[in-house]
N, C-alpha and C positions, 0 to 999 in steps of 0.2 A: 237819757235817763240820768236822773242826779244822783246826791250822795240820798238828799229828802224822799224819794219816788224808792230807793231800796230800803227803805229805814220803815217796817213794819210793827204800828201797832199791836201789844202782847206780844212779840216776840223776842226771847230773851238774845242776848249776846250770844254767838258761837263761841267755840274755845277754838285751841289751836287745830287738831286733826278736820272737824266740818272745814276751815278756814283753806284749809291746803286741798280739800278734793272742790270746792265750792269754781263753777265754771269760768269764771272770770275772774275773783283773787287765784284760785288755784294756776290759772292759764301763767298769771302774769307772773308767780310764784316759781314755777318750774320753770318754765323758757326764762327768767329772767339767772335761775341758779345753773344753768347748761353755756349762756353768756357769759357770766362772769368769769367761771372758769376757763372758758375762752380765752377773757382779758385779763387774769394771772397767770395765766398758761404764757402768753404774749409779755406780760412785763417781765416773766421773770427768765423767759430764753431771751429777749435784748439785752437785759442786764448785763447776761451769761456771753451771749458774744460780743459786747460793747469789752466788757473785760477784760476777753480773750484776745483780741483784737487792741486796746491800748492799753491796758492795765493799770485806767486812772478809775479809781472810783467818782473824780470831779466827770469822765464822758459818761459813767453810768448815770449820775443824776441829767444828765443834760438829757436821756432818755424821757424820764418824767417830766425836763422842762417842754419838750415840743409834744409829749404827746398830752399833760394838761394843760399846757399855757393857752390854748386857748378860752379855756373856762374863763380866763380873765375878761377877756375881751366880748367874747360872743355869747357865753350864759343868760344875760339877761335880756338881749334881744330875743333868742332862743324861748326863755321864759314866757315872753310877750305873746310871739306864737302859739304857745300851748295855753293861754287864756284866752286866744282871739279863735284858734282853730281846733284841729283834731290831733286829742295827746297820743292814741296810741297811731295813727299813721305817723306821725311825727319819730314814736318810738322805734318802728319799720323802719324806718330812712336810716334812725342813724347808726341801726346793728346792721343795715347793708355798707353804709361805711366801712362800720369795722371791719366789716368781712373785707371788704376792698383792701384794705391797708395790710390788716393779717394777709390777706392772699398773695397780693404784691411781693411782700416779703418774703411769701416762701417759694414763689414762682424764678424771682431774680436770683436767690442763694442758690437755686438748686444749678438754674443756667452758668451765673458764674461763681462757680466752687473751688476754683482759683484764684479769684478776685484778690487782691493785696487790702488790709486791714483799712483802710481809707473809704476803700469800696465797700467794702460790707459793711462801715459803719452810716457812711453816708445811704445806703440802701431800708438800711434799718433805723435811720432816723425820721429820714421821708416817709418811709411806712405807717412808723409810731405816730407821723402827724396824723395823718389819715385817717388813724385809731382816733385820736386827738378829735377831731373835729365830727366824728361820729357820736363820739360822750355827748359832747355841747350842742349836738343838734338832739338828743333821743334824750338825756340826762334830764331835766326838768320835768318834764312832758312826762318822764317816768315813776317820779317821786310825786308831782302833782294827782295823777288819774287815782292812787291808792282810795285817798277816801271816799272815792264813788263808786268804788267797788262792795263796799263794807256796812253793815248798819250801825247804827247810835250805840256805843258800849263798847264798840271791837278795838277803837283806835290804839289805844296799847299795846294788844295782842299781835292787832295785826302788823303795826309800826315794829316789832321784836320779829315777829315772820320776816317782815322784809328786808331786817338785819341779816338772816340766816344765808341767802346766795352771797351776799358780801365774803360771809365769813367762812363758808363752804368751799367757796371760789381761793380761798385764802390757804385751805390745807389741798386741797385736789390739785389747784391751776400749779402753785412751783414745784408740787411731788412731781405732776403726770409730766410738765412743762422739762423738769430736770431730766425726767427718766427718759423720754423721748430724743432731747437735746446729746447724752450721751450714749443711749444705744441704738438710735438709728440716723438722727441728725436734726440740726436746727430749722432747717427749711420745714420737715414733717410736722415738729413741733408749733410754727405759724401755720403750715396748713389745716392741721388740728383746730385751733384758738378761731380760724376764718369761719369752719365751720359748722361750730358750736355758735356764731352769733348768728348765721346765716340762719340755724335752726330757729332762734329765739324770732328772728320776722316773720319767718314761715308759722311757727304757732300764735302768732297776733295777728297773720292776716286769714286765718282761718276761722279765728273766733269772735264773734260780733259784740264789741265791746260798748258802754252806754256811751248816747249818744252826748256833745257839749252841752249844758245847763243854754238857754237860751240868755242871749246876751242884752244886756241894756239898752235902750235908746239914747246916743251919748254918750255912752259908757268911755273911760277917758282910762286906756291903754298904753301910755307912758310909765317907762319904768320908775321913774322919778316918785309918779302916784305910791309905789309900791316901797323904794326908799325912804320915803314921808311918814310913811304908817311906821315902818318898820323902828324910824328914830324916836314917832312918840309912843310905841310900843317897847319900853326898856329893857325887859323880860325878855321878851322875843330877839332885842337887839342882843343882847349878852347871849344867846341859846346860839345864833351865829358865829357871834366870835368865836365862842366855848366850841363849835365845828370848828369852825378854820383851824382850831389849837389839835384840837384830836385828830384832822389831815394832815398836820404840819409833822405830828408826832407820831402819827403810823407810818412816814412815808420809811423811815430805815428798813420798817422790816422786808422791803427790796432794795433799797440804795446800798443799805450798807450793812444787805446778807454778803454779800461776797468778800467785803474789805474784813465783816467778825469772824468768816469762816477762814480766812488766811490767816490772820493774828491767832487763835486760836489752835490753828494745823489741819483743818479741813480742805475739803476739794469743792468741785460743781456738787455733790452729790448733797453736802454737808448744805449748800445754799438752800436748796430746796428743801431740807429738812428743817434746818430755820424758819424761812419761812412758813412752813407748815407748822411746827408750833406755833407761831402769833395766832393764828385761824385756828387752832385745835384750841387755847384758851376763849378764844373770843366764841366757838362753839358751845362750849361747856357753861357761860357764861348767860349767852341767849336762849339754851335748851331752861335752864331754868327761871330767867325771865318771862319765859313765856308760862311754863307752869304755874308761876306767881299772878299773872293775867291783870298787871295793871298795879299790883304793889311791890317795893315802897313808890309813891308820889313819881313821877317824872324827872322832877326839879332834883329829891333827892339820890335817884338812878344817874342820872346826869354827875352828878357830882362824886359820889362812890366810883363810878368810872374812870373818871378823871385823874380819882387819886391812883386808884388802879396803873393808872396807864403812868404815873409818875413814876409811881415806885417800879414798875415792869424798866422803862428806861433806865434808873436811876441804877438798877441790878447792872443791866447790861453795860451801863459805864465801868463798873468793877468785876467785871468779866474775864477771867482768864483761862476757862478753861469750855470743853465742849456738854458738860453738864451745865454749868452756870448759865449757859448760854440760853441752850432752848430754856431755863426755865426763868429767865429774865423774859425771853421770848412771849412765852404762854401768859404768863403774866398781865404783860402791856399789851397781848392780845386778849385776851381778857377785859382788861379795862378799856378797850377801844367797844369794842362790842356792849358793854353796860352802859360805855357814858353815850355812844351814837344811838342808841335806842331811848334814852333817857331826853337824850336834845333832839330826835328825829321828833317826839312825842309831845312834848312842846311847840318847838315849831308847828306842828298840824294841826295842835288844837288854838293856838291863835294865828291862826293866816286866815284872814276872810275867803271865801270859793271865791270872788273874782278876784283875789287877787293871787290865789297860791299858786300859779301856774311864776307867776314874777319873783315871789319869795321862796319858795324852792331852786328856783336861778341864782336866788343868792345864797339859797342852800350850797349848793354846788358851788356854787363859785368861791367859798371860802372854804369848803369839807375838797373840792378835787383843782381848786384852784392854787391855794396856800402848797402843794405838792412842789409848785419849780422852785417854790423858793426856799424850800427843805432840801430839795434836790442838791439845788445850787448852797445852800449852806450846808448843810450838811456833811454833803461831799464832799466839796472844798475842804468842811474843816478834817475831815476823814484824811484827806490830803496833805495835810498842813500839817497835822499833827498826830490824833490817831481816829479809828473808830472809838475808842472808849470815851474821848474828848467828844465827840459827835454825840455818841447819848446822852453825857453829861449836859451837852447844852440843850437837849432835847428837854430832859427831865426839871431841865430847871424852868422852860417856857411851859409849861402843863402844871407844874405850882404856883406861878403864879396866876393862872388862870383859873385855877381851881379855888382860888382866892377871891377872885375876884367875883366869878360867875356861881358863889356858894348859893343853895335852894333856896334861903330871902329872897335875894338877884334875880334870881328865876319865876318864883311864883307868886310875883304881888297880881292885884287884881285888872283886869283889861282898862284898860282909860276910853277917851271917848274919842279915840284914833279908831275904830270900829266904826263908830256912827259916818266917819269923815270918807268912807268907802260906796 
């Protein structure tokens, strides 16, 4: 069944509640907010024992370099799969990954709880990969299936739903992830994150999801095809980058909770609380986007975002104390949550069906790929110089972008890269 075969004649759009109890968005809605928080549950106790264990904020980011580096590499082959095959098996495979990776990791900490700092981090990097390559296999395949769950009218509403586990995952995973990590231990804590995803395949392999759009005769599944379109779609092109810039500049709010909670005078407890404002803004941010149901414009959501997300950064450069903190925090969480639902929303309304299964790969690849190299900058300059420097150069790549990709950028009319599919 297609996105066209659910899209019924006289009948109006749903709002958000039908959206979330509805069999199939709702399945993918819930299982996908129980995962998440899985997977910030998982990024933020490696953080927490990568820390603990070298006390470089350059090996925390090398966390996010192995567990998203592979977005770089494998996303768009990844992509190609979920246009040629089946998204939501694809989506099963790769939360049984994570589970594998989370599980691993909390099976080896518990065995050796002894182990000398080398050990656990090399335990917990190898794991992260694991995690890593669960994203790049389920990640496309996940953001692809959305509009064929939904009928003509939703795409906004539901592009802002599918915001909401992101952001959900963003206050629960480093409260629960923190609380766990200190009062019963980090092993528990990956145990936990294993299987919250393990849940999320068990509720997709229970529910019969529509079947792939039938495919072409010919049809010419090169991701290059998908490249092509995307160069002479301009709009579309800048709505990517404009991700990459909003992955590059959320990633502190795990890299470098632990380095603002130490300059400031906080502990582990204080990380997680960090972290959990960026997601408590970005929550507050999408509860009422979605009440707005599609206004202001995309292009112009997108961009209010972005500034959002500057000035949130730009706080936390001048940060010295633990109030200023979380509300630099909430802030640019905030802004990440309006400008990713503003650019999620775009991108889905030009990506042709046979090709969005390839361009959501490059969704992903710039929105969870551009991560190691935030990681790795970031850190580093967290390293070199301070956290406050580190946001500062955050805030300053998010104005220029917000520059660049202003709502003109974003919302001229389709060219005849459409017809060329």
């Amino acid at each position: 069944m297609t996105a066209a075969t659910r899209t019924r004649p006289g009948i109006s759009p749903r709002g958000p509640l039908p959206l979330l109890v509805d069999r199939l968005f709702g399945t993918l809605f819930w299982g996908k907010m129980l995962s998440v928080i899985g997977v910030w549950t998982h990024s933020l106790v490696a953080a927490l024992v990568i820390f603990d264990a070298t006390g470089s904020a350059l090996m925390v980011g090398l966390v996010g370099v192995v567990q998203f580096g592979p977005q770089l590499i494998l996303s768009p082959t990844s992509g190609k799969w979920a246009d040629r095959g089946n998204p939501a098996r694809q989506v099963i495979i790769g939360r049984v990954l994570c589970a594998i990776g989370s599980g691993t990791i909390a099976v080896l900490l518990a065995v050796l709880h002894d182990a000398g700092p080398s050990t656990v981090t090399a335990v917990v990097l190898i794991g992260s990969f694991v995690v890593g390559i669960g994203f790049v296999v389920g990640g496309p395949a996940m953001q692809s299936i959305v509009p064929s769950l939904i009928r003509t009218g939703e795409l906004p509403t539901a592009m802002a739903l599918n915001s909401v586990p992101m952001t959900i995952g963003r206050i629960v995973g480093p409260i629960t992830g923190a609380f766990i990590a200190a009062h019963v231990g980090p092993a528990w804590a990956f145990g936990v994150s294993a299987a919250l995803s393990l849940a999320f395949a068990v509720m997709l392999a229970v529910v019969r999801f529509p079947r792939p759009a039938p495919r072409k005769a010919g049809q010419d599944f090169r991701v290059r095809v998908a490249l092509r379109h995307v160069w002479q779609d301009r709009p579309l092109l800048f709505a990517l980058i404009a991700v990459a810039t909003v992955g590059f500049a959320s990633d502190p709010a795990i890299t470098l909770a632990p380095s603002m909670a130490e300059e400031v005078g906080g502990g582990a407890q204080l990380v997680g609380q960090l972290s959990a404002a960026f997601g408590v803004g970005a929550a507050i941010s999408l509860a009422l986007l979605a009440a707005l149901r599609g206004r202001p414009s995309a292009p112009t959501t997108a961009s209010i975002g972005l500034c959002a997300l500057a000035l949130g950064n730009g706080l936390l450069a001048v940060s010295t104390n633990v109030g200023l903190a979380m509300i630099g925090f909430a802030i640019a969480g905030c802004g990440f949550g309006v400008a990713m639902t503003g650019l999620s929303t775009v991108v889905q309304q030009r990506a042709p069906e046979a090709l969005r299964g390839r361009i959501m790969a490059l969704w992903m690849v710039g929105f969870v790929g551009s991560r190691p190299l935030a990681a790795a900058l970031l850190g580093g300059s967290a390293d070199l110089f301070s956290a406050h420097f580190a946001f500062a150069l955050g805030a300053g790549v998010v104005v220029v972008t917000a520059f660049v990709c202003r709502p003109k950028a974003l919302s001229h009319p389709r060219g005849s890269a459409l017809n060329d599919v």
